[in-house]
C-alpha distance (Angstrom), angle and dihedral (degrees) to the residues before:
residue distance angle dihedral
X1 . . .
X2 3.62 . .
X3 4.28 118.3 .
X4 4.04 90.3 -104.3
X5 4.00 84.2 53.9
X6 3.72 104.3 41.3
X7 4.04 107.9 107.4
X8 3.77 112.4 -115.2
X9 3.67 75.7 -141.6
X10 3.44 100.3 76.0
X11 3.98 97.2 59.7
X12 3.64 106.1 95.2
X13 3.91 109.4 -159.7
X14 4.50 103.2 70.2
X15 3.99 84.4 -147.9
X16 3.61 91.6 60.7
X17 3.95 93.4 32.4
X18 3.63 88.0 51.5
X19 4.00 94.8 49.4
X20 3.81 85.9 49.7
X21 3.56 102.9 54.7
X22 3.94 82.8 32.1
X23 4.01 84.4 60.1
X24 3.91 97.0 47.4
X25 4.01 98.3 45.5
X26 3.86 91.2 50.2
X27 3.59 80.5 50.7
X28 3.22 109.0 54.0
X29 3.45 97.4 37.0
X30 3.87 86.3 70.0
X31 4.01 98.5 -89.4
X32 3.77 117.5 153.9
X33 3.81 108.4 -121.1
X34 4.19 97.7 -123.1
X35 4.06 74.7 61.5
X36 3.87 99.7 41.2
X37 3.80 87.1 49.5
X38 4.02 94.8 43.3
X39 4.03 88.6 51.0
X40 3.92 83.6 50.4
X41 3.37 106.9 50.0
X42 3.60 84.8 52.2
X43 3.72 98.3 55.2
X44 3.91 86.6 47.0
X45 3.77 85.3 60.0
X46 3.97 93.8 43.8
X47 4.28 84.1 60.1
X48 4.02 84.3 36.8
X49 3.74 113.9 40.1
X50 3.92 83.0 160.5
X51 3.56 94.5 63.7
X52 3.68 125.6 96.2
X53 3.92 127.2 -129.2
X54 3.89 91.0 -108.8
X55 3.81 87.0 51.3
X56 3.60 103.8 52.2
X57 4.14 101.7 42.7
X58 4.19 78.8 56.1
X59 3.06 101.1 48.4
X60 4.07 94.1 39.4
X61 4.04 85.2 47.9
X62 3.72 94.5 50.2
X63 4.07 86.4 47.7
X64 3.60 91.3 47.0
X65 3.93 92.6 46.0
X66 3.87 99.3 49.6
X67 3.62 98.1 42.4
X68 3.64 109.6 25.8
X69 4.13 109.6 31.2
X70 3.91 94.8 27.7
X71 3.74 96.1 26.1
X72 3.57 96.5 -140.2
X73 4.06 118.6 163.5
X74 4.14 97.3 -168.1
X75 3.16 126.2 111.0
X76 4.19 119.2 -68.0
X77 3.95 138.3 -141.2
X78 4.11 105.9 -108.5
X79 3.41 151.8 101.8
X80 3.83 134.2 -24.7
X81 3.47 107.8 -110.6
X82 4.05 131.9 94.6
């Protein structure tokens, strides 16, 4: 299933669901993607106030990475939360 196809459904965790589908509207709507990514790590940090800078553009590049560029619908590395 290619990354436009993949069902935002089948991500478990809502922050990382959220930062997906975040990712992809931005996107499409003509957004660069040092903006998309900017926007996202901040809505990461909305669901994780806890979480440092450092730890949220990770995280939101790793998300990005395994679902968006390589398309990928497995599971991913992140935080603990459903």
């Amino acid at each position: 299933m290619g990354q436009a196809e993949m069902p935002v459904g089948a991500i478990l965790r809502r922050c990382e669901r959220a930062v997906v589908t975040a990712y992809r509207e931005l996107r499409g709507t003509g957004a660069d993607d040092l903006s998309a990514f900017r926007a996202c790590t901040t809505l990461y940090r909305v669901h994780h106030p806890e979480a440092s800078v450092q730890e949220a553009r990770r995280l939101v590049a790793e998300w990005i990475d395994h679902h968006i560029v390589r398309g990928d619908s497995g599971p991913t590395p992140g935080c603990d939360c459903d």
